[in-house]
N, C-alpha and C positions, 0 to 999 in steps of 0.2 A: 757261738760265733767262732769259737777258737778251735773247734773240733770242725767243723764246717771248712775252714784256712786251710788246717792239717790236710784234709780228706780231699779236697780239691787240688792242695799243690801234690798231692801223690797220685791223683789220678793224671792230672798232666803232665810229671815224670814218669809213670806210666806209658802213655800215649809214645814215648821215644823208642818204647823197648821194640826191637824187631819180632816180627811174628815167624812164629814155626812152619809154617806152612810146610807140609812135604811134597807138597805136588812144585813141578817147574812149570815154565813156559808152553816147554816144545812135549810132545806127544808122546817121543822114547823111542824104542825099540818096538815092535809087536810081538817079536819073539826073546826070549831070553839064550843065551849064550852057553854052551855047555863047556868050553873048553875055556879054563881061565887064561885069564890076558896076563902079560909078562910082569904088570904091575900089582895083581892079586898075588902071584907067585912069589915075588919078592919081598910083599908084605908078611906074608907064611912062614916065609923064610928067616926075616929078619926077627917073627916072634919067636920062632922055634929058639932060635938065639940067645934073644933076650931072657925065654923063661929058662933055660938053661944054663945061663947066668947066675938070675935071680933061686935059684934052688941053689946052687952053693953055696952062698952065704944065709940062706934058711927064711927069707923074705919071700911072701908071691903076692901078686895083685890079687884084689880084694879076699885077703886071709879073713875071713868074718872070726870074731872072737878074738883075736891078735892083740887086743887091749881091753884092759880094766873102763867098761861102760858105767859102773856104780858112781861115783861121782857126776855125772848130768843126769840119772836116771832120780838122783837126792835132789839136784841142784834144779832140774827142772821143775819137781814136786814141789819146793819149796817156795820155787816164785810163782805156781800155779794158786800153793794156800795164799801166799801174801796175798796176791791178786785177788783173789775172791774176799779174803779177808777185808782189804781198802773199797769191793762193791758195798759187801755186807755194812761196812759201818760209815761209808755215804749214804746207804738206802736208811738206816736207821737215824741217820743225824737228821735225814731230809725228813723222814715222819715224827721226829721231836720238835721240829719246828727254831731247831738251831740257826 
């Protein structure tokens, strides 16, 4: 009953989350635009910037490897064993007749 509670009140905070839809309303353009608008430019512009910035001080957006992963790569394995561990010795209490 108490996993049935669980599982029902997360599906109806659920039901809040907004959806991803990528489609709009309105139809669009038919054709696409070859010459960027003054606000893709300045987007461009203000990265060139920022990763120009960020290279100085020796930091860049998503630097993969930038940290030590060993610690949650351990700490995940070992809440994976527990877990299995607390099925394993539910299924065997419940076939002992505990």
């Amino acid at each position: 009953m108490l996993t049935a509670t669980a599982a029902g009140a997360l599906l109806g905070a659920l039901w809040f989350v907004p959806s991803a839809n990528a489609t709009g309303d309105d139809p669009g353009r038919a054709e696409p635009s070859t010459t960027p608008t003054s606000q893709v430019t300045q987007q461009a512009r203000a990265t060139s910037e920022s990763a120009r910035d960020s290279t100085v001080d020796g930091t860049r957006l998503a630097d993969t490897g930038s940290f030590d992963t060993t610690p949650y790569i351990v700490g995940g394995t070992l809440f994976l064993a527990l877990g299995a561990g607390f099925v394993a010795y539910s299924v065997r209490r419940e076939r002992l007749g505990f």
